[in-house]
C-alpha positions in Angstrom: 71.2 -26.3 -34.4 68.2 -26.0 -31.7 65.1 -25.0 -33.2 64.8 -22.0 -31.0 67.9 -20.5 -32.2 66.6 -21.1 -35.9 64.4 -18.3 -37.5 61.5 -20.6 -37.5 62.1 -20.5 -33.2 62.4 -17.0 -33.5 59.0 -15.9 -35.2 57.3 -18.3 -32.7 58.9 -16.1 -30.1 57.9 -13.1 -31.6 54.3 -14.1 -32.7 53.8 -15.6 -29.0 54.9 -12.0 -27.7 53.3 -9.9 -30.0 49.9 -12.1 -29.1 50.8 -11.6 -25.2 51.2 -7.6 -25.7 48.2 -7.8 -27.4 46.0 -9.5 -25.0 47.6 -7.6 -21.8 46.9 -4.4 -23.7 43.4 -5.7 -24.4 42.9 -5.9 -20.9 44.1 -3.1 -19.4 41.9 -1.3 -21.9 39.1 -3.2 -20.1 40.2 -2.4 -17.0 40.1 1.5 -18.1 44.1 1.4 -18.0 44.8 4.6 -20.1 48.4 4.1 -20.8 48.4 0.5 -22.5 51.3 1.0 -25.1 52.7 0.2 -21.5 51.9 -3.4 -22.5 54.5 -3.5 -25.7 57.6 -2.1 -23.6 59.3 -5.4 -22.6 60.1 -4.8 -18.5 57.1 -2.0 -18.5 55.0 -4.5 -19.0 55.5 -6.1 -15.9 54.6 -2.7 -13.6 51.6 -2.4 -16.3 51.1 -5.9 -15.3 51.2 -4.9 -11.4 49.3 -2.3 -12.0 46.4 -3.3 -13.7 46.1 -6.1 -10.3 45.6 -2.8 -8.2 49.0 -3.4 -6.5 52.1 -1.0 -5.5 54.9 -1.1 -7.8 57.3 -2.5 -5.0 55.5 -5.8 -5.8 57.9 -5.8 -8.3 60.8 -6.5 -5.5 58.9 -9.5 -4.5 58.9 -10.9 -7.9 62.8 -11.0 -7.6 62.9 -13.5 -4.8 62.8 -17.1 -5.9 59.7 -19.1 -4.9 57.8 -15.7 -3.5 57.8 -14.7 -7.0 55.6 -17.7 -7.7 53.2 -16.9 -5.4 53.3 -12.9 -6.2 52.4 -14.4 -9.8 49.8 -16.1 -8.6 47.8 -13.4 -6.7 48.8 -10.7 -9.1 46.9 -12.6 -11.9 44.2 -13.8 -9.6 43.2 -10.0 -8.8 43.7 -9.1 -12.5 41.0 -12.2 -13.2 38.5 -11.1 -10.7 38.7 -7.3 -11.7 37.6 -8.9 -15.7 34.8 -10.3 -13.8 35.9 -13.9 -14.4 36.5 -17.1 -12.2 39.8 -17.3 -10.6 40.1 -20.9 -12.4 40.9 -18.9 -15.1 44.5 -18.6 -13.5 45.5 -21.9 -13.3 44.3 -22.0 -17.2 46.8 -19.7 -17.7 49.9 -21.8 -16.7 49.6 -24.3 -19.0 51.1 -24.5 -22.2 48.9 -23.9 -25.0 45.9 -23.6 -23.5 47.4 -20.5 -21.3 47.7 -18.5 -24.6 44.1 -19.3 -25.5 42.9 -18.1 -22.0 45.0 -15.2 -22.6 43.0 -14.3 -25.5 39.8 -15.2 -24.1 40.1 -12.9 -20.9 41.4 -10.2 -23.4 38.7 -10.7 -25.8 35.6 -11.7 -24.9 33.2 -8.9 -23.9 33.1 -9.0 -19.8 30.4 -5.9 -19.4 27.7 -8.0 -21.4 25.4 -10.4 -18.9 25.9 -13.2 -21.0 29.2 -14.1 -19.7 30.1 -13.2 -16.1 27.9 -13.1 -13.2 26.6 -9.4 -12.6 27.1 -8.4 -9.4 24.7 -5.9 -8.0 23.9 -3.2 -5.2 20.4 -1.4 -4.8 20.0 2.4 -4.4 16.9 3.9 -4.2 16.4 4.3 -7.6 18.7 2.3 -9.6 20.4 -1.1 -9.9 24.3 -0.3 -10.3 27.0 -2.5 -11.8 29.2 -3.9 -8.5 32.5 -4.6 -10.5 32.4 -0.5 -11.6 31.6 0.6 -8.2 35.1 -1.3 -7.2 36.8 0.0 -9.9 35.7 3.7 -9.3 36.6 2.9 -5.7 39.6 1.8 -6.2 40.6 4.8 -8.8 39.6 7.4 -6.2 42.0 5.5 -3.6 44.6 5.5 -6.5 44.2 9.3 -6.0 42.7 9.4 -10.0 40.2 12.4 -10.4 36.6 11.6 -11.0 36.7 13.3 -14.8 39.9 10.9 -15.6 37.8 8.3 -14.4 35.2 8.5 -16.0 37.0 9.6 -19.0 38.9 5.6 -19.3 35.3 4.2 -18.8 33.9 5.4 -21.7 37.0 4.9 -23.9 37.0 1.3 -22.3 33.3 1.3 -23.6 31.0 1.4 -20.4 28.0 3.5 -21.5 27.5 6.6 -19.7 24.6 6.4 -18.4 25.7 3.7 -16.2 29.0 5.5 -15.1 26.6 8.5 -14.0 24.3 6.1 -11.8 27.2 4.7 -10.4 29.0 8.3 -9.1 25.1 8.9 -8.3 24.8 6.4 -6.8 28.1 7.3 -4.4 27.2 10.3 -3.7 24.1 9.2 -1.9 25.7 6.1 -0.6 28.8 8.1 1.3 
């Protein structure tokens, strides 16, 4: 009998997807994703997947055509990466065995708002220095059609400090 039809085959299975949930939940957390039980749901985890890249759901169709769906994969992941704040080399980390799983962890883990490990990316105001990648992000929720509260409201439950959510819609105001 084939080891992955043994029970030792089927608790790596189930520890691998339990560790994938974890980390996809992880992120989307960071990405102030409210909804991230959304990352447990086999299937619903691939529109939560979509989703937390910032694209339309009917992405989804794409990843049904063979050889598109590579690509789609590729892109989808490659926005997800840059909206953590991280290299894009982090994506081809991902596709290899073993090591994919500990990038996995590392992009769900490791603290992306400190300076200490991405590159901070900053616009002046008049008055204030504001975080670039939460500008996009509020950006991009307003365009989602996501009300400023809501907003605001996954920010601090994803851990940005308010003060620097309030210099940021500040800092909009003034800007637009």
């Amino acid at each position: 009998m084939s080891f992955f039809f043994s029970l030792g085959g089927f608790v790596l299975i189930a520890a691998i997807y339990i560790y994938s949930s974890h980390c996809l939940a992880r992120m989307g957390k960071k990405l102030g994703e409210l909804k991230t039980w959304k990352a447990w749901v086999p299937l619903v985890n691939i529109f939560f997947t979509i989703k937390l890249a910032g694209k339309s759901y009917w992405w989804f169709l794409l990843l049904l055509i063979p050889v598109v769906n590579i690509v789609v994969i590729i892109i989808i992941w490659v926005k997800i990466v840059t909206r953590l704040g991280r290299s894009k080399w982090h994506v081809l980390l991902l596709f290899l065995p073993v090591i994919g799983l500990i990038d996995l962890g590392y992009l769900a883990l490791s603290n992306s708002t400190d300076g200490s490990n991405y590159e901070h990316k900053q616009i002046h105001t008049t008055d204030h220095n504001v975080n670039q990648e939460l500008v996009n992000y509020i950006k991009q929720s307003v365009a989602d059609g996501h009300d400023l509260a809501a907003i605001k409201q996954s920010l601090l439950s994803a851990g940005w400090p308010e003060q620097e959510i309030e210099d940021v819609f500040r800092a909009s105001q003034t800007s637009s």
